[in-house]
Backbone bond lengths (Angstrom), bond angles and torsions (degrees), N, CA, C in turn:
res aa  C-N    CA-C-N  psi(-1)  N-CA   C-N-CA  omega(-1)  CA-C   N-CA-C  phi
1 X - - - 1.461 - - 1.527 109.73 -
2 X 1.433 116.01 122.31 1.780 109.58 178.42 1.289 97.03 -66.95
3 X 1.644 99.18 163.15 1.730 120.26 152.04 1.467 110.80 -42.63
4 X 1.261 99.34 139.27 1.747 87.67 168.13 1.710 110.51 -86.23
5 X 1.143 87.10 153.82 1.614 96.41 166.05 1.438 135.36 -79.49
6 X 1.261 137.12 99.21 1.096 157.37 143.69 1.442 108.02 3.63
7 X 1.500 114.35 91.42 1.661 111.12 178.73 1.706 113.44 -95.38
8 X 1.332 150.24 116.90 1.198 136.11 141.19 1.300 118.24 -66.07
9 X 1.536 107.16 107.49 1.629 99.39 169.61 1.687 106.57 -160.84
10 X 1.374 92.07 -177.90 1.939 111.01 177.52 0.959 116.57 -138.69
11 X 1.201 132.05 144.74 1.181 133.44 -160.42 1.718 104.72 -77.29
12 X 1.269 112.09 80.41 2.007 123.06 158.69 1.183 99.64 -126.67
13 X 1.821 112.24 -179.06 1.044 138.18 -153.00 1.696 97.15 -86.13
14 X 0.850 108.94 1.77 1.725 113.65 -173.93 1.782 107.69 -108.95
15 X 1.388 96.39 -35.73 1.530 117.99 171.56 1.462 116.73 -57.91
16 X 1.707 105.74 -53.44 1.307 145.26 -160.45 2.136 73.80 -59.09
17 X 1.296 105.25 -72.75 1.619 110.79 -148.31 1.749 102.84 -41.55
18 X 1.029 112.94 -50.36 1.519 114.58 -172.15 1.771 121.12 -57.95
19 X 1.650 106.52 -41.36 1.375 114.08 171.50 1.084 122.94 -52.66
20 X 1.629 112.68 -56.47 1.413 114.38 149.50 1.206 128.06 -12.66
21 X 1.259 118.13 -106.63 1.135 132.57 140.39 1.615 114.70 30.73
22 X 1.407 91.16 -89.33 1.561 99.59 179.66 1.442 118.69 -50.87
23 X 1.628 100.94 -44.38 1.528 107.36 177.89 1.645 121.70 -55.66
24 X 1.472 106.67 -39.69 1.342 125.67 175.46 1.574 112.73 -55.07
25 X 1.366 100.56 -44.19 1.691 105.40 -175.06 1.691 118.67 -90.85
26 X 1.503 110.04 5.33 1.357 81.27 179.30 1.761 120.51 97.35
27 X 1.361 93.69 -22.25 1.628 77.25 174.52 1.675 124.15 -122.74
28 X 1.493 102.27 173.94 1.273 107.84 -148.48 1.935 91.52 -75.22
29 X 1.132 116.90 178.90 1.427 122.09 172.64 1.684 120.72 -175.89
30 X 0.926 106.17 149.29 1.559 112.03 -174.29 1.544 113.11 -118.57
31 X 1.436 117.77 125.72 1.754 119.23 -162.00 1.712 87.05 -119.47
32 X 1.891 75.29 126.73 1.511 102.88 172.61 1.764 113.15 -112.14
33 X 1.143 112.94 119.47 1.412 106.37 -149.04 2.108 101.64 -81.88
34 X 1.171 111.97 114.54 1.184 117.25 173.48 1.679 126.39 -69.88
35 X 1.372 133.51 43.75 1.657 127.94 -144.68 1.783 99.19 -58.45
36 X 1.502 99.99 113.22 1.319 112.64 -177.92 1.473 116.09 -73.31
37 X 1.148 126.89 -24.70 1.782 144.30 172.92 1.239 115.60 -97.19
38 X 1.672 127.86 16.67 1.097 144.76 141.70 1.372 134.28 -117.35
39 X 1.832 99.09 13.01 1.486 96.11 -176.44 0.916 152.77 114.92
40 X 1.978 101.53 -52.61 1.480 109.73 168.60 1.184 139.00 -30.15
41 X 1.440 103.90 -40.00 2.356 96.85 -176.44 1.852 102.05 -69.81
42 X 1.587 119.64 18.38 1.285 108.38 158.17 1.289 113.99 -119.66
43 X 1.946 109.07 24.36 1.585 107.14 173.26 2.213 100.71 -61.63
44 X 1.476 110.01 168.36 1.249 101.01 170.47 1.717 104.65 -74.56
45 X 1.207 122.19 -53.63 1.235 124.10 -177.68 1.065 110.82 -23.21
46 X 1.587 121.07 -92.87 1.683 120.30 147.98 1.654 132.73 0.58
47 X 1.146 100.96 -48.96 1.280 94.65 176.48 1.716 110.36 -81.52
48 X 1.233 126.74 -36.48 1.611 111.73 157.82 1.507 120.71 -30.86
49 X 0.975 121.21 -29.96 1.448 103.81 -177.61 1.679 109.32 -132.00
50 X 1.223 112.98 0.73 1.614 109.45 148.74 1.546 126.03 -139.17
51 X 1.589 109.55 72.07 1.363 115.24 -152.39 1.581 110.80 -64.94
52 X 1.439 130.28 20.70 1.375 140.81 173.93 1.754 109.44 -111.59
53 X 1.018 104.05 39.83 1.866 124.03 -160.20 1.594 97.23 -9.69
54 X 1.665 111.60 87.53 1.267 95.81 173.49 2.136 71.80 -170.64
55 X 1.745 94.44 143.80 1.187 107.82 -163.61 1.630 85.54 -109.67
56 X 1.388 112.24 179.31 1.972 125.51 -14.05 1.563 102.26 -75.90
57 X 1.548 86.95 168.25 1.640 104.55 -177.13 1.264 88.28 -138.87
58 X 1.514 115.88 165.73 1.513 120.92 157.99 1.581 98.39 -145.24
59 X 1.591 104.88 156.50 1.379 111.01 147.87 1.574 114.09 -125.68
60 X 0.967 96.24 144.88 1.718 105.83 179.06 1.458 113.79 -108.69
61 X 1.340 132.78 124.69 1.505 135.83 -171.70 1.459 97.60 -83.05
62 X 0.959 122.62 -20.01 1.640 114.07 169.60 1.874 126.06 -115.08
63 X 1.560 85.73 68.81 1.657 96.73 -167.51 1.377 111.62 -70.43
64 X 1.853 115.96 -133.60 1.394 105.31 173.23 1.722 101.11 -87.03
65 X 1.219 105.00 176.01 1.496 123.05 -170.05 1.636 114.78 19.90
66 X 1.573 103.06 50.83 1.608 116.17 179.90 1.214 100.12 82.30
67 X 1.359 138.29 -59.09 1.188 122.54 -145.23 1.533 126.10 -68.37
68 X 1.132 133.33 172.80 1.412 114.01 179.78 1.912 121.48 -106.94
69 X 0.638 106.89 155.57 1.107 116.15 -143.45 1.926 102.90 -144.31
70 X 1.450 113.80 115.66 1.441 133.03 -166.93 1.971 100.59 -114.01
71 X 1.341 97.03 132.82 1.487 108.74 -151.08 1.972 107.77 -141.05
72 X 1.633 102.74 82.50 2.295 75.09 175.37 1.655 94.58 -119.81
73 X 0.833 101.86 -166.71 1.675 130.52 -144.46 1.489 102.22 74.24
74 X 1.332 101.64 111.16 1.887 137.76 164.67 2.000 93.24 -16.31
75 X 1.413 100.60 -62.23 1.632 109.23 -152.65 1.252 93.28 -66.23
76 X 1.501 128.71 -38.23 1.581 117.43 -146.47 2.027 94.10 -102.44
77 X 0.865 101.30 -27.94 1.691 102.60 140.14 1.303 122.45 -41.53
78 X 1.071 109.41 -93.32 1.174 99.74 -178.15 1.862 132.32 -35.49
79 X 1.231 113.32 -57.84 1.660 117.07 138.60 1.207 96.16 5.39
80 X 1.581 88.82 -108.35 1.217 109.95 -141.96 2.047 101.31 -55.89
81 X 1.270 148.23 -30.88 1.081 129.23 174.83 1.521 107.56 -69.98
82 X 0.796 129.35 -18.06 1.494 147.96 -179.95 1.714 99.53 -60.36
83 X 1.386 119.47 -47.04 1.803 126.32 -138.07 2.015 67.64 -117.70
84 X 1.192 132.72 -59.51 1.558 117.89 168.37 1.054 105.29 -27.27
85 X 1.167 160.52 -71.58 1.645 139.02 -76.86 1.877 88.13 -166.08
86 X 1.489 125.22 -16.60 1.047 112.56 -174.59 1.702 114.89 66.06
87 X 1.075 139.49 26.80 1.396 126.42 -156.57 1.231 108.07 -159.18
88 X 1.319 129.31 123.78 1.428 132.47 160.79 1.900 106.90 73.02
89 X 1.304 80.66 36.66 1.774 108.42 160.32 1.755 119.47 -114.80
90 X 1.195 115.80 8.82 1.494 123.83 -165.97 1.572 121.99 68.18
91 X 1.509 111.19 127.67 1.799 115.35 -158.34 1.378 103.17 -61.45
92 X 1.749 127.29 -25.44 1.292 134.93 -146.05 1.854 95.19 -109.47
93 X 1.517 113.00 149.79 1.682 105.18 143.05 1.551 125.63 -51.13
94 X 1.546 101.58 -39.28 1.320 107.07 -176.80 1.605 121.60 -61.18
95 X 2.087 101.72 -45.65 1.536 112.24 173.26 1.297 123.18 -58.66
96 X 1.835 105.43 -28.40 1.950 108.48 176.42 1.490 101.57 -77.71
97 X 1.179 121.10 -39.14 1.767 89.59 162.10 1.418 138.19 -75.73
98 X 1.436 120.29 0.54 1.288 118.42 -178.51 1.657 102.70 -95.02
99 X 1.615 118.58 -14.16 1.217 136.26 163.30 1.453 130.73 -63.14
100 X 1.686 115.99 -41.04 1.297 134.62 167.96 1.238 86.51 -77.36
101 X 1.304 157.31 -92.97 1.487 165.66 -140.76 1.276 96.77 -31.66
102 X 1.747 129.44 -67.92 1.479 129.71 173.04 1.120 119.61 -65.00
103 X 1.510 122.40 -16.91 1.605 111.40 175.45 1.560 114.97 -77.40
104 X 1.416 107.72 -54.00 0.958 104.66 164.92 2.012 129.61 -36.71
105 X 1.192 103.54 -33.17 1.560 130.08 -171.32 1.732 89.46 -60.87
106 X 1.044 107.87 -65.06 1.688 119.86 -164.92 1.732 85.96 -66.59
107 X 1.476 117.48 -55.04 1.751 107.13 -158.15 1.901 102.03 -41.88
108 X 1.437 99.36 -59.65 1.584 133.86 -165.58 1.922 108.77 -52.81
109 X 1.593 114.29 -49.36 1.166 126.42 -145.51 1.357 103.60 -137.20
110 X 1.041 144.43 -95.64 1.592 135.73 163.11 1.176 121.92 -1.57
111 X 1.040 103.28 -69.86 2.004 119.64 -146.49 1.613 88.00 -77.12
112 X 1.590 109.59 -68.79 1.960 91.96 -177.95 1.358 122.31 -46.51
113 X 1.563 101.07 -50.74 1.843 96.83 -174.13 1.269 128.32 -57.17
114 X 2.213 105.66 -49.76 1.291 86.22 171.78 1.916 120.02 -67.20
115 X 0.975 101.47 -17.47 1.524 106.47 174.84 1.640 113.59 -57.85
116 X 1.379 101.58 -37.21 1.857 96.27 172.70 1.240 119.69 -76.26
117 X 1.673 119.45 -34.64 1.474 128.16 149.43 1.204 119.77 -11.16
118 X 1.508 120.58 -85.70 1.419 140.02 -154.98 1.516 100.71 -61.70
119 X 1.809 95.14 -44.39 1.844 85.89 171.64 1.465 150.75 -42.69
120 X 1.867 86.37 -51.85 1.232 107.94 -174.55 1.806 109.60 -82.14
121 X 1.539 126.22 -35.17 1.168 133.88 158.35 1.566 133.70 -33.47
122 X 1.784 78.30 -43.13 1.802 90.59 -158.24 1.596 121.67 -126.59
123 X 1.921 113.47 -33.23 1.223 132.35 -172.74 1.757 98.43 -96.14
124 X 1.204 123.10 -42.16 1.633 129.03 -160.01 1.586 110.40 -76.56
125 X 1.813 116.52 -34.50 1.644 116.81 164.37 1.151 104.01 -86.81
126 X 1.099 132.84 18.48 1.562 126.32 151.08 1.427 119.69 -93.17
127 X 1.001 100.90 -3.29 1.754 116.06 172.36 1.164 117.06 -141.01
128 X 1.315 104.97 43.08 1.730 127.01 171.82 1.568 112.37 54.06
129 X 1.102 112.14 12.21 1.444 105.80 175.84 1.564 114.16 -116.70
130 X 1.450 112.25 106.45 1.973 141.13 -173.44 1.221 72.46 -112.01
131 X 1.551 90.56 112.73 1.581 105.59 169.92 2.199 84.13 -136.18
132 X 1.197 90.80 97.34 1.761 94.92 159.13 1.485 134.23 -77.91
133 X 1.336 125.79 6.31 1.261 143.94 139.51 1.165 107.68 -45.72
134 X 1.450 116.74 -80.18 1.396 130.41 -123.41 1.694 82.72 -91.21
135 X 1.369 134.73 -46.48 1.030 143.69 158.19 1.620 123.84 -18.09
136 X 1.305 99.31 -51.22 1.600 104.53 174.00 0.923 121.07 -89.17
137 X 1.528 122.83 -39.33 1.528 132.14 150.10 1.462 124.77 -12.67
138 X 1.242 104.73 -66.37 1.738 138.04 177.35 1.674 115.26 -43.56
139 X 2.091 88.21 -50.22 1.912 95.50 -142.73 1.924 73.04 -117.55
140 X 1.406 123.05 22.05 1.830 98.90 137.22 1.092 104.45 -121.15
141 X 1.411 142.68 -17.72 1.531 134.89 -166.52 2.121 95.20 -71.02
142 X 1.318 98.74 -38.11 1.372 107.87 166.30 2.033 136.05 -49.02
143 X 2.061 84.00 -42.85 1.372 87.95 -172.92 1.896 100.84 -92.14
144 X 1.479 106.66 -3.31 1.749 109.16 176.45 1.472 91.02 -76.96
145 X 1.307 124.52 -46.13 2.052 110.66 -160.76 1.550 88.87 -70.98
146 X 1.377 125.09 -40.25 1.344 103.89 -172.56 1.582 129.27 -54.50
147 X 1.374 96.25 -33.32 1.610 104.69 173.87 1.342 117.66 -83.23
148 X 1.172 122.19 -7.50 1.594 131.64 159.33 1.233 108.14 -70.92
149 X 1.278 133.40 -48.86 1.653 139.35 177.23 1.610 101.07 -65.13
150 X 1.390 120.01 -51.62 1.536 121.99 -174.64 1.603 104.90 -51.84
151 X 1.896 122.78 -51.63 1.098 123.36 169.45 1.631 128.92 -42.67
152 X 1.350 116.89 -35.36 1.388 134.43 -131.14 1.878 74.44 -119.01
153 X 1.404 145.19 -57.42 1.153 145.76 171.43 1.851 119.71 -56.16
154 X 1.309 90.80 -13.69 1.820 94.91 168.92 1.687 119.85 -75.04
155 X 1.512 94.60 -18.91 1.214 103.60 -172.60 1.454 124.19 -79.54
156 X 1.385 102.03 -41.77 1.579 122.88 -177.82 1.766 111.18 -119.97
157 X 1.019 104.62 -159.90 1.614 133.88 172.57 1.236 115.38 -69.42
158 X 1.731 97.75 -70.62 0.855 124.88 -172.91 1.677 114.71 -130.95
159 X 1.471 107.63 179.45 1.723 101.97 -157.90 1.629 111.06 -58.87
160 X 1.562 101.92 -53.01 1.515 106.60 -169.44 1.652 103.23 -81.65
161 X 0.972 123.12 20.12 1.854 139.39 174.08 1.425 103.78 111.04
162 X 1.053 107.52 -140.31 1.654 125.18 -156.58 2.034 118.76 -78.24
163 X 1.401 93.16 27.72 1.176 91.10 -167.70 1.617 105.86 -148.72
164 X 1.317 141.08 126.28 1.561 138.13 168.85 1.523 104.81 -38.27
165 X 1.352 116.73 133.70 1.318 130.01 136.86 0.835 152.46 -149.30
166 X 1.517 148.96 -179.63 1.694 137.17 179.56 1.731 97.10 -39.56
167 X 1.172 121.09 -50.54 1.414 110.02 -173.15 1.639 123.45 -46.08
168 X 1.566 104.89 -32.45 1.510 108.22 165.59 1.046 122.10 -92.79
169 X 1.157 131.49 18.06 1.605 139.16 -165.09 1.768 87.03 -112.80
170 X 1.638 118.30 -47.86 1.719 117.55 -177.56 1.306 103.23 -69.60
171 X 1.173 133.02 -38.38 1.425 142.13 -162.78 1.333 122.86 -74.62
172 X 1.038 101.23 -30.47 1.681 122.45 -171.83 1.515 107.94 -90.99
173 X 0.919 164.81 -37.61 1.619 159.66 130.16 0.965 129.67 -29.77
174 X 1.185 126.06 -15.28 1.781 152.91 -179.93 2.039 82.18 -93.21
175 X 1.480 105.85 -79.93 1.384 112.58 -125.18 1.949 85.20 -77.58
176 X 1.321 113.34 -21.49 1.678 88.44 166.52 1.289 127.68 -102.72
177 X 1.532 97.10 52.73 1.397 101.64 168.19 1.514 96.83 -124.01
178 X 1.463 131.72 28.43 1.521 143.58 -167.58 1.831 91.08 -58.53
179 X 1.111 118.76 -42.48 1.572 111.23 -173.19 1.220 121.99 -58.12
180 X 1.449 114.53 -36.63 1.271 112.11 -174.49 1.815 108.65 -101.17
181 X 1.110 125.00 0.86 1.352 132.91 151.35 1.714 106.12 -69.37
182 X 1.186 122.35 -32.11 1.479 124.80 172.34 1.648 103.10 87.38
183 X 0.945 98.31 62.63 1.874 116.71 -166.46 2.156 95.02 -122.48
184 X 1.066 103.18 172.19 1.642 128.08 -161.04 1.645 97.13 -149.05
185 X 1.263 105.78 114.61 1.624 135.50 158.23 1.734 126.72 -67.73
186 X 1.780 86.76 -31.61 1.638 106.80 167.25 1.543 124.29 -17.64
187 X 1.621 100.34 -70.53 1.297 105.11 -176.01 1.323 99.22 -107.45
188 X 1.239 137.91 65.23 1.562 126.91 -176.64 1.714 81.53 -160.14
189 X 1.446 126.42 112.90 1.991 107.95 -165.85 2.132 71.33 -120.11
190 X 1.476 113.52 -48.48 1.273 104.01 -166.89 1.480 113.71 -59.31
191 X 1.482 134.84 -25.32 1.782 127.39 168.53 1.083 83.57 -97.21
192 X 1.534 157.85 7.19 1.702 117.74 148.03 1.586 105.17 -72.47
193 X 1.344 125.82 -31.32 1.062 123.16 -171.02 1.780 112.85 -78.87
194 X 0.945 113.35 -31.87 1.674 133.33 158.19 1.535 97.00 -36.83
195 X 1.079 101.46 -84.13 1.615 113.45 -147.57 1.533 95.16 -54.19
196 X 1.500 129.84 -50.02 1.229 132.66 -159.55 1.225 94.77 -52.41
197 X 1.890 122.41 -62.23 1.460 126.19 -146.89 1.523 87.92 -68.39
198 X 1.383 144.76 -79.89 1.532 145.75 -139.37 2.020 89.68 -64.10
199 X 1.304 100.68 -59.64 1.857 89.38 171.05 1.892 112.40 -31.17
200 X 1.349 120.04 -43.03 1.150 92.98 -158.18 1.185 95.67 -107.45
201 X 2.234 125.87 56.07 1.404 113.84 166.12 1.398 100.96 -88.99
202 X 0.916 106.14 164.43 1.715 110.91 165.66 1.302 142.61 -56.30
203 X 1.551 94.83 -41.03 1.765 132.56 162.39 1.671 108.12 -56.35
204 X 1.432 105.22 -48.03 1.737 125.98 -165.30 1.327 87.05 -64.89
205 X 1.353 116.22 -73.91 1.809 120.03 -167.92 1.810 100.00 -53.86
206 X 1.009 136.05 -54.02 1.469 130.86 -173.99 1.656 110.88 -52.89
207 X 1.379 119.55 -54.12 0.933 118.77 -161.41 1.501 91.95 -74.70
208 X 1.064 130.46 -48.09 1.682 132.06 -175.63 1.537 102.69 -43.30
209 X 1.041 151.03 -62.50 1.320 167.98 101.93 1.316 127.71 48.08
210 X 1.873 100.35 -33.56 1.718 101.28 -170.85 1.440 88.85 -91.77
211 X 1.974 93.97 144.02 1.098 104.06 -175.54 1.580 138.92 57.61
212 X 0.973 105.10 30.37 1.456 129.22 -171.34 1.255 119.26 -68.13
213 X 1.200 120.39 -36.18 1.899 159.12 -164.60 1.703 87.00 -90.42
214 X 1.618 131.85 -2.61 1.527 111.93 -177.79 1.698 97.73 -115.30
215 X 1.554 117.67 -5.87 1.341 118.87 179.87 1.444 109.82 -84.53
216 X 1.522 109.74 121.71 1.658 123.53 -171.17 1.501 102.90 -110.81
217 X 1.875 107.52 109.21 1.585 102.12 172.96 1.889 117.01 -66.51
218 X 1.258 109.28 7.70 1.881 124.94 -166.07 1.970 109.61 -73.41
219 X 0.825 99.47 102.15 1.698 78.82 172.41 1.719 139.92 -10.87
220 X 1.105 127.44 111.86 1.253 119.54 162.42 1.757 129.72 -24.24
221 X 1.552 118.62 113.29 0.906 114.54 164.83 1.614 126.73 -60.70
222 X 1.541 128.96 152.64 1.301 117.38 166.44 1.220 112.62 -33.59
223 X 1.118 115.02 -53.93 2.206 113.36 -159.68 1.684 95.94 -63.52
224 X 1.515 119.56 -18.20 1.728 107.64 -155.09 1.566 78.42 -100.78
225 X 1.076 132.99 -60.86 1.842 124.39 179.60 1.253 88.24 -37.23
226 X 1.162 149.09 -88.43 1.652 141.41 -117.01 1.804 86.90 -68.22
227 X 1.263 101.45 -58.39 1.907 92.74 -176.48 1.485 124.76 -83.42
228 X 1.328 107.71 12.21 1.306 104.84 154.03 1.457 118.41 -99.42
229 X 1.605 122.82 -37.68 1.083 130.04 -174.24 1.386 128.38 -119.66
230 X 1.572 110.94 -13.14 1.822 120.94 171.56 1.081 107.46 -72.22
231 X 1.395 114.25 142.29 1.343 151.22 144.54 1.741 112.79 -14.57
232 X 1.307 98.27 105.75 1.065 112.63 -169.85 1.959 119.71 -135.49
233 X 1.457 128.34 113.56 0.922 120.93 -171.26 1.321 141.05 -61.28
């Protein structure tokens, strides 16, 4: 039985990707709870192994050539458990690049925008700032990637074609949160049909799950805005 791996995380859509993940692959893991609205990813500890104070991170005691080895950014995680584990990296040379191609897609395009979305929608009139620019800005650059994914899902199964991978494991935590980005499924039938099937893996629902009991639908207090969103050197 390996060591388990050492997860830093919170329950977001960035969090979400790695549990997965883990759940998907089989291996064991240990969750170290990072409280993002109190701060922590600017403990120093924390910052040793994700010096861009922004979670999840992992270290694994059984890295390459044994040693262990501490790893964050979501995408290069994923990788690398991916290139561990042999699995759900695409069977082909050809499929691992059509696999990096969408991860990258979500690292690059997804994950910030809808991430600037939710802000400006949902976190920014909670701190008196209705900014209807930035709002529309957000929730079409959002509803264009969606119809790029809707296009790109007509084709196959799944994103990188006919087969599960890390690419749907990043993609999928972002893209079912389309409601609260203020997005329409209407004309999009191939990511309604996406989201349903990978929603109903087993792995998908588990990993979605950890820590679930720490997500508060309540407004942000001052102290949780300032360390989620103040100015910080």
């Amino acid at each position: 039985m390996p060591a388990p791996i050492a997860l830093h995380y919170w329950p977001t859509p960035n969090g979400w990707k790695i549990t997965i993940a883990l759940e998907e692959m089989g291996l064991p893991y240990e969750v170290h709870l990072v409280d993002i609205g109190a701060g922590q990813q600017f403990e120093p500890e924390f910052l040793k192994i994700a010096p861009n104070n922004r979670m999840p991170a992992i270290t694994d005691p059984e890295g390459p050539d044994g040693q262990p080895v501490s790893i964050f950014e979501s995408g290069a995680i994923l990788q690398y458990l991916a290139r561990k584990t042999g699995q759900f990296c695409g069977p082909t040379q050809a499929d691992r690049i059509a696999v990096d191609q969408w991860l990258m897609w979500q690292m690059g395009g997804l994950g910030p925008m809808a991430g600037q979305a939710h802000h400006f929608l949902k976190y920014a009139p909670q701190m008196g700032q209705d900014l209807p620019y930035a709002q529309d800005r957000y929730r079409n650059e959002v509803a264009r990637l969606y119809g790029v994914l809707d296009r790109q899902l007509a084709k196959g199964e799944f994103v990188a074609g006919d087969f599960y991978s890390i690419a749907d494991m990043a993609i999928w935590p972002w893209a079912q949160g389309w409601e609260g980005q203020r997005q329409t499924l209407d004309d999009k039938p191939n990511l309604a049909r996406w989201l349903k099937a990978v929603g109903e893996r087993p792995a998908v629902q588990k990993g979605r799950a950890v820590a679930e009991d720490k997500r508060s639908t309540q407004p942000h207090t001052k102290e949780q805005q300032q360390a989620l969103f103040g100015k910080r050197d």
